[in-house]
C-alpha positions as CSV (number, residue, x, y, z in Angstrom):
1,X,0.0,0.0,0.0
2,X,1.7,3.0,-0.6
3,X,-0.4,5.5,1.5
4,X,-0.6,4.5,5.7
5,X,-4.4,4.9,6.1
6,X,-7.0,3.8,8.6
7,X,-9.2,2.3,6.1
8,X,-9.0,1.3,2.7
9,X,-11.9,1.0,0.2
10,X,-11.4,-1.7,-2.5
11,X,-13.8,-1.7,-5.4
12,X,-14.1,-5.1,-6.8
13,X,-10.6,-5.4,-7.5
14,X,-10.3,-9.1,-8.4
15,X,-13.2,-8.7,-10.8
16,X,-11.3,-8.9,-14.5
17,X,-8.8,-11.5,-13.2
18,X,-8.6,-14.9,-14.6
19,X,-9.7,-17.5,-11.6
20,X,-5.9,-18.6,-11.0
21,X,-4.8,-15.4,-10.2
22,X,-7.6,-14.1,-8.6
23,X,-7.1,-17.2,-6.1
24,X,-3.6,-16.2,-5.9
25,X,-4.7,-12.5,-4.7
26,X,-7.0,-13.1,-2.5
27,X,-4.6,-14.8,0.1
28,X,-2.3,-12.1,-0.6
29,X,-5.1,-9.4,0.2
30,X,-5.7,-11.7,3.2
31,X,-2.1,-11.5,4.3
32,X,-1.6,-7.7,4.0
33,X,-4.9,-7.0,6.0
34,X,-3.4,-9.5,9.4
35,X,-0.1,-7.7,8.2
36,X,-1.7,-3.8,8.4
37,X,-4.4,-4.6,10.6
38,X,-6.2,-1.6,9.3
39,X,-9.9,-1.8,8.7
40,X,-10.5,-2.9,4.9
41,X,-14.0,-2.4,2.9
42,X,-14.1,-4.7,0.4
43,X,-16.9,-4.3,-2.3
44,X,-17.4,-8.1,-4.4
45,X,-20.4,-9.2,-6.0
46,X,-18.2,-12.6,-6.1
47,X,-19.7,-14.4,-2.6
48,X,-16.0,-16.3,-2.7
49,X,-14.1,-13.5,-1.9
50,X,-16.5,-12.7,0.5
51,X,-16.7,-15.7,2.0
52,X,-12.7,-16.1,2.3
53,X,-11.6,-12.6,2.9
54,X,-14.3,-10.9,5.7
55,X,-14.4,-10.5,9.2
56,X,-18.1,-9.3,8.7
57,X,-19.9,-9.4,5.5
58,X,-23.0,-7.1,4.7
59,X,-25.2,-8.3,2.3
60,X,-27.2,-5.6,0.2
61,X,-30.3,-5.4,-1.9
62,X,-31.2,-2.5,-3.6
63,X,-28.8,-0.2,-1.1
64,X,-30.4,-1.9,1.8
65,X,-28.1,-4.5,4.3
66,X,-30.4,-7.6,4.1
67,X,-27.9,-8.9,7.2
68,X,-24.6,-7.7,8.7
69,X,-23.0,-10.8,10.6
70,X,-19.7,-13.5,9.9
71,X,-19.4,-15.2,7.5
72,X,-20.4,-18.2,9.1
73,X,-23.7,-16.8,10.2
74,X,-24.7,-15.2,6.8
75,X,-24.4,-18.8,4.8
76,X,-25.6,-21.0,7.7
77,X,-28.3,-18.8,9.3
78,X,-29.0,-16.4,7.0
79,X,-32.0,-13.6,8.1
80,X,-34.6,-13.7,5.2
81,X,-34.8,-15.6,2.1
82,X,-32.7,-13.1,0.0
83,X,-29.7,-14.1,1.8
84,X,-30.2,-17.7,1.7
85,X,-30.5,-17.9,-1.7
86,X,-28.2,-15.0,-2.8
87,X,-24.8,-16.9,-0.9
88,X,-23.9,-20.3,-2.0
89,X,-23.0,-22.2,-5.3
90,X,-25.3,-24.8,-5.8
91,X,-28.1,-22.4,-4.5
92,X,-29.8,-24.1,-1.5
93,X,-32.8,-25.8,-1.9
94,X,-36.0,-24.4,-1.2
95,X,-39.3,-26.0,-0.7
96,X,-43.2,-24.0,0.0
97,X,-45.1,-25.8,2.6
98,X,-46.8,-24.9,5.7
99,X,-46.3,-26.0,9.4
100,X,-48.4,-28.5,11.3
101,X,-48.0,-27.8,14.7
102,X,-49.0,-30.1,17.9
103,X,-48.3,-29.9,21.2
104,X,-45.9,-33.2,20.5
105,X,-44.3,-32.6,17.5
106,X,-44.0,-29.5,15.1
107,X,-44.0,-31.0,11.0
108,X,-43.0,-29.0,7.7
109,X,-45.4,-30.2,5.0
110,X,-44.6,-29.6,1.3
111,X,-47.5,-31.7,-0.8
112,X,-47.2,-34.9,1.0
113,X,-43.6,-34.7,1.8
114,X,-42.9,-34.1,5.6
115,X,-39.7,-33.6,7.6
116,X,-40.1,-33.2,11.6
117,X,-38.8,-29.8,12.6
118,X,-39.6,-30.2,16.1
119,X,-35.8,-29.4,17.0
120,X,-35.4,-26.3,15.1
121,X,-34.5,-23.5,17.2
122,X,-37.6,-21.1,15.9
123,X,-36.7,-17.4,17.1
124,X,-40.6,-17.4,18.6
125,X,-43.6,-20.5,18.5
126,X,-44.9,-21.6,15.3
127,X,-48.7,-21.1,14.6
128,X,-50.3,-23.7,13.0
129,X,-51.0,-24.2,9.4
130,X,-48.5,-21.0,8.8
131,X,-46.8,-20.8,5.8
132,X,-43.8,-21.2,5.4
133,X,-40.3,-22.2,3.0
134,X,-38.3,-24.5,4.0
135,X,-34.4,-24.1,3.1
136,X,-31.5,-26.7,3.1
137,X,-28.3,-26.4,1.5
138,X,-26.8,-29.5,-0.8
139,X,-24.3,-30.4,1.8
140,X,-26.5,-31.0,4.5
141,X,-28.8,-33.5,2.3
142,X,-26.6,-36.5,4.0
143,X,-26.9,-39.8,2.1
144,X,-27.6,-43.0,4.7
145,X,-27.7,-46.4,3.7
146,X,-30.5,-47.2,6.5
147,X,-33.3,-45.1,6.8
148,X,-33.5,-42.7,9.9
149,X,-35.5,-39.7,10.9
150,X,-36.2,-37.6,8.0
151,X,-35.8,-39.7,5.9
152,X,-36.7,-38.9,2.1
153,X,-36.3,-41.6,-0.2
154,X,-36.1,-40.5,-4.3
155,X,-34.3,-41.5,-7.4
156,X,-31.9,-40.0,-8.7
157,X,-32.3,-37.6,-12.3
158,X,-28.5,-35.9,-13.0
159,X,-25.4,-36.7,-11.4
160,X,-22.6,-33.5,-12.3
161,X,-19.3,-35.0,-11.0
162,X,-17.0,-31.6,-9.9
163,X,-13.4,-32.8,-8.9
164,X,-13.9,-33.7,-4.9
165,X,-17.2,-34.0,-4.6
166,X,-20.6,-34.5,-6.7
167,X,-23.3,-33.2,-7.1
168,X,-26.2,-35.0,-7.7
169,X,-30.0,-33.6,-8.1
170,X,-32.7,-36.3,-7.1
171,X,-36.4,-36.5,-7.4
172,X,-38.5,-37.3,-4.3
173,X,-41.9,-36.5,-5.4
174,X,-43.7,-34.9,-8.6
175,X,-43.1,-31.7,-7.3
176,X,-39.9,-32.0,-5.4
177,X,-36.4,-32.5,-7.0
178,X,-33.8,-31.4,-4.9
179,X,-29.6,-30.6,-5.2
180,X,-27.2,-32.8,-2.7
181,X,-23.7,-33.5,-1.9
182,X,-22.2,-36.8,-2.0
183,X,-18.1,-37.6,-2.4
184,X,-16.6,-38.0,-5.4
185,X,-15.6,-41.7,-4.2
186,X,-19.6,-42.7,-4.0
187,X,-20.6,-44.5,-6.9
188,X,-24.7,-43.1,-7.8
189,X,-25.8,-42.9,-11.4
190,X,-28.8,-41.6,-13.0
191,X,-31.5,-44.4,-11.8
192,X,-30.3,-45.4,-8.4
193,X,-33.2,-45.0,-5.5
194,X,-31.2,-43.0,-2.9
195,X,-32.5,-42.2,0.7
196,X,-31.2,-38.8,2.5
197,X,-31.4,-37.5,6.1
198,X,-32.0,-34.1,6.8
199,X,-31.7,-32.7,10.3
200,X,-33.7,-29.7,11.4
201,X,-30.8,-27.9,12.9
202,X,-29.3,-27.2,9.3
203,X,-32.3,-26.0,7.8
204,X,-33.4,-22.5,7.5
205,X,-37.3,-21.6,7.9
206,X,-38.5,-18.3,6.9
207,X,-41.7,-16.6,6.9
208,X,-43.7,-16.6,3.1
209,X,-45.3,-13.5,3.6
210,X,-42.1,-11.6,5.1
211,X,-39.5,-13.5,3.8
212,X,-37.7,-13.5,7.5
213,X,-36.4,-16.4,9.0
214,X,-38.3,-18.0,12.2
């Protein structure tokens, strides 16, 4: 840096690199903020370099800050349904239902296909039959052999092998076909009948009408 300066304002500056050098910048950037330890705005529409380089990221719509938290937060509990789907490459899946709510158990329902959601950590108490979209990123789609809680059984469409892992996009019902994560040493082809768990403390829910997470 050639001026000393409390902060310094970069401006997508990565953006008309190729990816091999942009990789190779980034942990340089990285390495001169530890090394300055000055305060560092970073504009990116890349979520990447967001992801890699922040402290804090804020996340913005139409000059707005949908959510102003660490990385970690924003991808895994992201604050309305902007955020979830704006951070993340595949885009996590999301599903329409509505909540049935009992004093034993609380259940997503999405035509016919239910996942118990009794141990999400809802921000205040569900009201029943409220609608509601259901969000869970590939990753956390695990593949079992056995069948456990929340368990969704589907075949799979389109398998799209990516170096150390695959990603493979499987159909559970007529109206649900969803995007999960399995490792590039698991053998699934277009055809196979796979069954995934999902667990209700990696999904997001949010609010249909106000698009904010419960």
């Amino acid at each position: 840096m050639v001026r000393d300066a409390d902060i310094y304002l970069f401006d997508e500056p990565l953006s008309n690199l190729d990816a091999k050098l942009r990789a190779e910048l980034r942990l340089e950037i990285k390495k001169l903020h530890k090394t300055l330890n000055a305060t560092m705005i970073y504009v990116t529409h890349d979520q990447i370099e967001a992801l890699t380089l922040a402290d804090r990221i804020a996340v913005m719509k139409d000059g707005i800050i949908q959510q102003l938290d660490t990385p970690h937060n924003v991808y895994n509990k992201p604050q309305n349904l902007f955020v979830a789907t704006f951070l993340g490459s595949p885009a996590m899946n999301c599903i329409e239902g509505q909540l049935e709510v009992t004093p034993q158990a609380i259940t997503f329902n999405s035509h016919g296909l239910l996942i118990d959601v009794t141990d999400y950590p809802f921000s205040q108490p569900p009201a029943d039959k409220m609608s509601v979209t259901l969000g869970i990123r590939p990753e956390h789609l695990i593949v079992k052999e056995n069948a456990a809680n929340n368990a969704l059984v589907g075949q799979v469409e389109l398998v799209e092998p990516m170096g150390s892992d695959t990603l493979v996009w499987t159909k559970f019902s007529e109206q649900h076909t969803l995007s999960h994560r399995v490792t590039s040493e698991e053998s699934i082809a277009a055809g196979d009948q796979v069954t995934v768990n999902v667990d209700a403390n990696n999904c997001s829910i949010f609010d249909s009408q106000t698009t904010l997470r419960l």
